[in-house]
C-alpha positions in Angstrom: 15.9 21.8 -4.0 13.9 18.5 -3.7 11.5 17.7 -1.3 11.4 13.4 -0.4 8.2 12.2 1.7 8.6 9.7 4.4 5.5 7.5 5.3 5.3 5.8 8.1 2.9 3.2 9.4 2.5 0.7 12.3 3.4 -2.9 11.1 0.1 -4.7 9.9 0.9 -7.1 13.1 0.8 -4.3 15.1 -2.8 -3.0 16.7 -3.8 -0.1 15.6 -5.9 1.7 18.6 -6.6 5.0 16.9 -7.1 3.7 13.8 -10.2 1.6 15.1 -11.5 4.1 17.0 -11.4 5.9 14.0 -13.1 3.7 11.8 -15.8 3.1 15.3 -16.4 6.8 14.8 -17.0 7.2 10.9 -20.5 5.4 11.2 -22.1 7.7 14.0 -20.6 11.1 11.7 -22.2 9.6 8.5 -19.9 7.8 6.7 -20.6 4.5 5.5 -19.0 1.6 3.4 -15.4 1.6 5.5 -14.2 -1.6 7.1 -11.0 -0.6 8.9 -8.5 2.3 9.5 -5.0 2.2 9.7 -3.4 5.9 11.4 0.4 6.7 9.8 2.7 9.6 10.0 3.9 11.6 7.1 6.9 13.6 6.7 8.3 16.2 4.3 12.0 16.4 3.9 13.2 19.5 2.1 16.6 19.0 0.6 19.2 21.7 0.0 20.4 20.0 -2.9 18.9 17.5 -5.5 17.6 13.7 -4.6 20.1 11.6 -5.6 21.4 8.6 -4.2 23.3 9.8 -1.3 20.6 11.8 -0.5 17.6 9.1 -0.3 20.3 7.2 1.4 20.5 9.8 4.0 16.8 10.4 4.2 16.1 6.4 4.9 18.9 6.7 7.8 16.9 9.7 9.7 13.8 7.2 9.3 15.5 4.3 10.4 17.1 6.5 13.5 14.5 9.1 14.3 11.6 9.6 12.1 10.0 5.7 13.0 10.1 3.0 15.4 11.4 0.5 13.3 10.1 -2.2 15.9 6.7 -2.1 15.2 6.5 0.7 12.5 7.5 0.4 8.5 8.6 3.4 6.4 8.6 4.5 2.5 10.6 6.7 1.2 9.7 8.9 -1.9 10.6 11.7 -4.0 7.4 13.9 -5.0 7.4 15.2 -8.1 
């Protein structure tokens, strides 16, 4: 069994609403030193068998399809260890 992580983030074109309010919010809680925030998505794919190429090849199609709005969203795709 493998397990591949998908991260997804809005393009850097893209504005990033909750990610600035985010980083608007960090100063009044006490946290200091950040410029900006970007928000993402991450997903855990569990595979029955092991990550091979047909595999990660399948895994960057349910991105592409389902897991992120390739419009205005970019994805990685990774095997953890």
């Amino acid at each position: 069994m493998a397990r591949v992580i998908v991260d997804v983030m809005l393009k850097p074109e893209i504005l990033d609403a909750q990610g600035q309010a985010i980083a608007r919010a960090l100063p009044r809680l006490g946290f200091s030193g950040v410029s900006a925030v970007r928000q993402g998505k991450r997903f855990e794919v569990e595979l029955d068998g092991p990550a091979d190429e047909a595999a990660i090849s399948d895994v960057r199609k349910m991105a592409e399809t389902l897991l992120a709005n390739t419009v205005i969203e970019d994805f990685t795709v990774t095997v953890a260890e």
